[in-house]
N, CA, C and O atoms as a printed pandas DataFrame, in Angstrom:
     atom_number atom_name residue_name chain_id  residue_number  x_coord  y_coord  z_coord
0              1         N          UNK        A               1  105.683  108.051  111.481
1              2        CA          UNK        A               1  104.482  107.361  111.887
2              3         C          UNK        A               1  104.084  106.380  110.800
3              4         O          UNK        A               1  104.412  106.519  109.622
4              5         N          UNK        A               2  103.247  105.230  111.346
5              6        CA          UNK        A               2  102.877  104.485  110.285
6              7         C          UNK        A               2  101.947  105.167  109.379
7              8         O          UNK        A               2  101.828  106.384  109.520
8              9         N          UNK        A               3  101.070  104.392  108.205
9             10        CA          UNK        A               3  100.114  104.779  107.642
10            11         C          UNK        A               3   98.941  104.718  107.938
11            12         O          UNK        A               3   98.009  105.231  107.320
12            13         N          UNK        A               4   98.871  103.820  109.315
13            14        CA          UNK        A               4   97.530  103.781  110.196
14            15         C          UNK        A               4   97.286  105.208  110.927
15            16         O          UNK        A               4   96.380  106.035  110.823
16            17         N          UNK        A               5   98.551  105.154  111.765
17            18        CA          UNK        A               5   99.159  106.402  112.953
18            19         C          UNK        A               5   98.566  107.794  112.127
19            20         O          UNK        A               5   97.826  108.603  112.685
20            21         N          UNK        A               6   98.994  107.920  110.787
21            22        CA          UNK        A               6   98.883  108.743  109.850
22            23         C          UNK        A               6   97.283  109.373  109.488
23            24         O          UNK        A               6   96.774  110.493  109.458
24            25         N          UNK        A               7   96.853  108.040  109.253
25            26        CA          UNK        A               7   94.927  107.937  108.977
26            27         C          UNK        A               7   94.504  108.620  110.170
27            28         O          UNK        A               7   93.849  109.662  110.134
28            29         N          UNK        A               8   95.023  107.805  111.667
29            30        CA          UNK        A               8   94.469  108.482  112.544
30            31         C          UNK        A               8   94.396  109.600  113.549
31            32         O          UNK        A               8   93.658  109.872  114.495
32            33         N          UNK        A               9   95.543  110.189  112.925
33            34        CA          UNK        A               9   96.084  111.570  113.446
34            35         C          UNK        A               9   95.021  112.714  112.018
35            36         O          UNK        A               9   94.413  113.742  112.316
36            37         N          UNK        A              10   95.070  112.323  111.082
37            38        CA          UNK        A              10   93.992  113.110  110.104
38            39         C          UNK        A              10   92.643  113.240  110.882
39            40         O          UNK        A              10   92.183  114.188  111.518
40            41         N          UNK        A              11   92.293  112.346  110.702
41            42        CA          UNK        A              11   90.483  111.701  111.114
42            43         C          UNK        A              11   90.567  112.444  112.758
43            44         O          UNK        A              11   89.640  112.983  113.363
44            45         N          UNK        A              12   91.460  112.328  113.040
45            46        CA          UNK        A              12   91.420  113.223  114.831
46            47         C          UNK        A              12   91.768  114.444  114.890
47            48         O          UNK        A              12   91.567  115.049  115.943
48            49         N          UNK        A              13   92.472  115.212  113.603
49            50        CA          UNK        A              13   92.733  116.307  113.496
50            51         C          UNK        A              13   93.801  116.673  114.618
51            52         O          UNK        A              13   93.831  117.876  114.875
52            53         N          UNK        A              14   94.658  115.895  115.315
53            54        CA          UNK        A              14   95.446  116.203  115.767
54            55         C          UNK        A              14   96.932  117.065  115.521
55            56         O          UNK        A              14   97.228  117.133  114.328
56            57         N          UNK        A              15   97.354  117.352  115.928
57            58        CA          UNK        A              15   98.578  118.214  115.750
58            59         C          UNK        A              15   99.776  117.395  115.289
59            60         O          UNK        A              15   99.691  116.239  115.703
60            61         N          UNK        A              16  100.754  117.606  114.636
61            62        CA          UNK        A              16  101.754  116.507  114.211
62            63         C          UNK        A              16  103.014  117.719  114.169
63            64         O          UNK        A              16  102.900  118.918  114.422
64            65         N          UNK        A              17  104.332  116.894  113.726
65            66        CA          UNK        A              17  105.752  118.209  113.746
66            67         C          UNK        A              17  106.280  117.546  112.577
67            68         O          UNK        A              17  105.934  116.372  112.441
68            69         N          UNK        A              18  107.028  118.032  111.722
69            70        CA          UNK        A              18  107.966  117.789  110.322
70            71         C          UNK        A              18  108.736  118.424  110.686
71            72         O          UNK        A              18  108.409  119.558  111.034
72            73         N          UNK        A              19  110.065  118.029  110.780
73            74        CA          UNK        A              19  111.135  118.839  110.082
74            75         C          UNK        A              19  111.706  119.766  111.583
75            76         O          UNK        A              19  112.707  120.465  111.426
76            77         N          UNK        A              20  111.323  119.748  112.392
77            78        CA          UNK        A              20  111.159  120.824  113.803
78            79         C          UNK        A              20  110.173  121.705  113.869
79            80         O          UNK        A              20  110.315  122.667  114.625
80            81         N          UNK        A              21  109.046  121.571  113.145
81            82        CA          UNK        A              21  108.111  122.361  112.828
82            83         C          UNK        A              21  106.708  121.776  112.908
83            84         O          UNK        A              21  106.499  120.883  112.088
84            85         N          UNK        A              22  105.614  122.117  113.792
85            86        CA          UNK        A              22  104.381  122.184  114.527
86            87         C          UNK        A              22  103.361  122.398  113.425
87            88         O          UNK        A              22  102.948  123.552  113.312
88            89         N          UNK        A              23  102.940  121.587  112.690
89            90        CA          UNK        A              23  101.579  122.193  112.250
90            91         C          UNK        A              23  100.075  121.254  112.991
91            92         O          UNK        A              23   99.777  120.255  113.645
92            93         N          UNK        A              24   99.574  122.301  112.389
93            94        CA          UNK        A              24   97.868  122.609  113.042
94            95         C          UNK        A              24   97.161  121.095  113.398
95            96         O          UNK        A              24   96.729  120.631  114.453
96            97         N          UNK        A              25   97.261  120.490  111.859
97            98        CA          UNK        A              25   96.810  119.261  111.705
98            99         C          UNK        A              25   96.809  118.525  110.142
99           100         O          UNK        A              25   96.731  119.287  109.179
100          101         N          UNK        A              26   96.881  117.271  109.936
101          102        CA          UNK        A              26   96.774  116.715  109.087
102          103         C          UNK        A              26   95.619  116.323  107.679
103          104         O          UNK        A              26   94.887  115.348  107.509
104          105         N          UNK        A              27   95.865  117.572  106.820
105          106        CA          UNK        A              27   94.554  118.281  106.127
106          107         C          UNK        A              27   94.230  116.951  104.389
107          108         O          UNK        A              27   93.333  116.864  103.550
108          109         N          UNK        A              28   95.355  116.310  104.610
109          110        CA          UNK        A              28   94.534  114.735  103.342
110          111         C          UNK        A              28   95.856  114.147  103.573
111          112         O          UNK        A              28   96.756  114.543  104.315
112          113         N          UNK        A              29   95.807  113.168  102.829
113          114        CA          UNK        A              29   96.399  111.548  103.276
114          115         C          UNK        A              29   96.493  111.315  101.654
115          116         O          UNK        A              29   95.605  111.120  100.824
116          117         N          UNK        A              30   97.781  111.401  101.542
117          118        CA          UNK        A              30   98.216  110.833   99.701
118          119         C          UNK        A              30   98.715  110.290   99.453
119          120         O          UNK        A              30   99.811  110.248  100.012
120          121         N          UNK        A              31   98.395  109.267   98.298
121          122        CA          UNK        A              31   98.791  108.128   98.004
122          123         C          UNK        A              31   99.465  108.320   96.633
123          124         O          UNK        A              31   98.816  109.028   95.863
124          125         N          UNK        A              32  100.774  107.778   96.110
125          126        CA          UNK        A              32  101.536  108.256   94.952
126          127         C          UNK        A              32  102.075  107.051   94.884
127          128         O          UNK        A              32  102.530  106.450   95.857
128          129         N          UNK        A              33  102.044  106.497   93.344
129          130        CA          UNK        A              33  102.865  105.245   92.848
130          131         C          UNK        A              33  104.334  105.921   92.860
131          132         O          UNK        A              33  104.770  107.053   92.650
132          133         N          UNK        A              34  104.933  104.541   93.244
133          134        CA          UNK        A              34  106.441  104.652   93.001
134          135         C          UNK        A              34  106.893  104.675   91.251
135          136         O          UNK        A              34  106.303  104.201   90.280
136          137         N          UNK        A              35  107.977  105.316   91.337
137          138        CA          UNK        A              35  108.284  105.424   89.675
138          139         C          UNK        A              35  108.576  104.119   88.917
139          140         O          UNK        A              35  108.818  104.016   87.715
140          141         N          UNK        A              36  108.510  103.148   89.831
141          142        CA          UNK        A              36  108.253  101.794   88.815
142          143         C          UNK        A              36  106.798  100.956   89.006
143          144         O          UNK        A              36  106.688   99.731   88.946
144          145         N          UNK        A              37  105.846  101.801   89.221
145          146        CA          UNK        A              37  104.363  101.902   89.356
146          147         C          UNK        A              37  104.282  100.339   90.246
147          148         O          UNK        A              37  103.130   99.946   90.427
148          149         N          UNK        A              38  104.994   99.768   90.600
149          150        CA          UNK        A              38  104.742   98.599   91.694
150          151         C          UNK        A              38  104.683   98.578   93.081
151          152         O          UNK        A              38  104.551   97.526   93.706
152          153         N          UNK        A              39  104.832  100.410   93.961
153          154        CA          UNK        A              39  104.050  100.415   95.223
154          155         C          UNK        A              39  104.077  101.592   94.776
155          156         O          UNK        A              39  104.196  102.253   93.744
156          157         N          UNK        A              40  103.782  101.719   96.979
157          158        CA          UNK        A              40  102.969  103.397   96.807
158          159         C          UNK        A              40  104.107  104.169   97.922
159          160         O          UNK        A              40  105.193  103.795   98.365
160          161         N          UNK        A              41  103.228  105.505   98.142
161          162        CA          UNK        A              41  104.655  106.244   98.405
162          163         C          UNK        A              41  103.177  106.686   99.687
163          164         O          UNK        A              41  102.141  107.106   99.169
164          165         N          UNK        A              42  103.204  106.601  100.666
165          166        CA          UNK        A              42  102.149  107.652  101.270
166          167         C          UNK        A              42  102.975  108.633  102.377
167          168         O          UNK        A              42  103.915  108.454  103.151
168          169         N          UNK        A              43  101.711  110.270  101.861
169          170        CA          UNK        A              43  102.386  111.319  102.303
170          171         C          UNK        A              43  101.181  111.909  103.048
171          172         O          UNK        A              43   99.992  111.646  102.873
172          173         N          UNK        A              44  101.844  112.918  104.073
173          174        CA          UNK        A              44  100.902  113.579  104.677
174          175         C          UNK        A              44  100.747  114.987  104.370
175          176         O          UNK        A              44  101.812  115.594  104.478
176          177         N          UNK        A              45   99.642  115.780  103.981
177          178        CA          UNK        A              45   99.501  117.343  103.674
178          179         C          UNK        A              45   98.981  117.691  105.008
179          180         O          UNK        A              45   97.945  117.375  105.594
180          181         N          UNK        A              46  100.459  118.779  105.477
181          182        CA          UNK        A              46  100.452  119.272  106.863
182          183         C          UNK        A              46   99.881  120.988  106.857
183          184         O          UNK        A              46  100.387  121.742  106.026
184          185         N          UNK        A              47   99.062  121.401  107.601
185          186        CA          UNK        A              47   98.316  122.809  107.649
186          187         C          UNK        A              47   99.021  123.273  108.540
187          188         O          UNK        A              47   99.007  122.701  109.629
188          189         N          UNK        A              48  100.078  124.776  108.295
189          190        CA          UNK        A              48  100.888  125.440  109.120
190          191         C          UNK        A              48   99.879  125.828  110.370
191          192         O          UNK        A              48   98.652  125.725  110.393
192          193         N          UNK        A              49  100.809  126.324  111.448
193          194        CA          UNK        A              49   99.714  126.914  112.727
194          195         C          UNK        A              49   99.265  128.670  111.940
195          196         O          UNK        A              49   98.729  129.529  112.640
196          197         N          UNK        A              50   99.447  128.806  111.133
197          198        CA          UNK        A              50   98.107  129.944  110.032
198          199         C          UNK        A              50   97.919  129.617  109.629
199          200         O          UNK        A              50   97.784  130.400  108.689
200          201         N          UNK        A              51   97.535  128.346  109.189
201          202        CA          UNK        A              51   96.318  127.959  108.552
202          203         C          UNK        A              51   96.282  128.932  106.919
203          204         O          UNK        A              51   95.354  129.635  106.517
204          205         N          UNK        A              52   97.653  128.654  106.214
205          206        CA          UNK        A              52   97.434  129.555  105.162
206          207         C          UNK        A              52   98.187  128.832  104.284
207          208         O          UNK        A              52   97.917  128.920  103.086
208          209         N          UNK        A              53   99.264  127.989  104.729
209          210        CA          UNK        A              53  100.056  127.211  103.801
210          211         C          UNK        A              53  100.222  126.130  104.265
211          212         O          UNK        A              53   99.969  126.054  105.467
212          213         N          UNK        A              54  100.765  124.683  103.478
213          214        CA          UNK        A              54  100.564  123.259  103.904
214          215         C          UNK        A              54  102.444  122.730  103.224
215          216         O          UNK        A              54  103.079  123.275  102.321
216          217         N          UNK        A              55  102.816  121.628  104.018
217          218        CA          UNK        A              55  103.584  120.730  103.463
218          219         C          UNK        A              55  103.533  119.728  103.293
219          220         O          UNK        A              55  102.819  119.118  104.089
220          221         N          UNK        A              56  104.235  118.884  102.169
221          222        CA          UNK        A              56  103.844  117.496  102.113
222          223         C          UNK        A              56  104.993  116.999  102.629
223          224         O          UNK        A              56  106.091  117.521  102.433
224          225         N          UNK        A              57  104.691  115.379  103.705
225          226        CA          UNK        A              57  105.920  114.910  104.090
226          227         C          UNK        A              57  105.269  113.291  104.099
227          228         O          UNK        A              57  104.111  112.872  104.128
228          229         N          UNK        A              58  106.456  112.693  104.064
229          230        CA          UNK        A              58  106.350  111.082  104.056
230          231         C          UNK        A              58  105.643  110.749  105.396
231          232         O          UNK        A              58  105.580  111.467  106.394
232          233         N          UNK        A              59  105.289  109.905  105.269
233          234        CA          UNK        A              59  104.284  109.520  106.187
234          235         C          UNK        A              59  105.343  108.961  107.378
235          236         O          UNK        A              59  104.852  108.828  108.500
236          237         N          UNK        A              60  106.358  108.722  107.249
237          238        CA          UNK        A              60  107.478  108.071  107.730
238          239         C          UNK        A              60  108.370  109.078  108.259
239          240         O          UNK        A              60  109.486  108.749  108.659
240          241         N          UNK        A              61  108.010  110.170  108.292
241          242        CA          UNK        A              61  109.142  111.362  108.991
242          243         C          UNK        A              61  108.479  112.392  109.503
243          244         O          UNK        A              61  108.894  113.550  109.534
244          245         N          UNK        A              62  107.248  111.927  109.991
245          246        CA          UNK        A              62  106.009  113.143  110.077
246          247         C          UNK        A              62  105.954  112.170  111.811
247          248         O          UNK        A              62  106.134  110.954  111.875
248          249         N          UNK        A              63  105.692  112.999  112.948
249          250        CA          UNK        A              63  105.411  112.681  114.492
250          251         C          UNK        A              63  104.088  113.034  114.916
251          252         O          UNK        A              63  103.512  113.826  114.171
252          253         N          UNK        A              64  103.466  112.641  115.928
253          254        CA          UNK        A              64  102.581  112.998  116.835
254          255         C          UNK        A              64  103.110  114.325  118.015
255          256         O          UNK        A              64  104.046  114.320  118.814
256          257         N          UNK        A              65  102.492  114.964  117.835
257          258        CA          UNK        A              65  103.100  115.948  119.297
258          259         C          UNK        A              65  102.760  115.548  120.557
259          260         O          UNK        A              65  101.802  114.783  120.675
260          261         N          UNK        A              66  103.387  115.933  121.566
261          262        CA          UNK        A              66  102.702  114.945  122.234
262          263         C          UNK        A              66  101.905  116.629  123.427
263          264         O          UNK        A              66  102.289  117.782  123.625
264          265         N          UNK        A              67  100.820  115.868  123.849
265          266        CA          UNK        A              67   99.934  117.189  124.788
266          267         C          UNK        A              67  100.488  117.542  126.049
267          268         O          UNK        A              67  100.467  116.744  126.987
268          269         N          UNK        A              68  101.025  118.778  126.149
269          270        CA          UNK        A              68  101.642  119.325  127.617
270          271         C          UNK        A              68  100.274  119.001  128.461
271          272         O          UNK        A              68   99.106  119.186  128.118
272          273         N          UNK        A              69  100.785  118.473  129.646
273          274        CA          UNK        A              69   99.801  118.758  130.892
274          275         C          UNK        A              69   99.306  120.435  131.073
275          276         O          UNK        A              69   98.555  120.762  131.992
């Protein structure tokens, strides 16, 4: 997803998937210089469906789920 897609899947608390894997929703939006401090790297901190542990993934390999009827 983009870094907009990203903002607005947080702010909506919607559900997103990494990796083949479903979490809850999108719990902060991080921004990290590249190691030659001339861009940025943005990542998403994903909240498992328990709500007990999180992953970080590129903002670029992270999906929208989409809502069963």
């Amino acid at each position: 997803m983009t870094v907009n897609e990203l903002k607005r899947a947080f702010l909506d608390e919607r559900p997103v998937a990494f990796g083949g894997i479903t979490y809850q929703k999108i719990t902060a939006v991080i921004y990290r210089k590249t190691p030659d401090g001339k861009g940025l790297h943005v990542q998403g901190e994903l909240l498992d469906r328990n709500g007990r542990a999180v992953a970080i993934a590129a903002a670029d390999r992270i999906n929208f789920v989409e809502a069963t009827p």
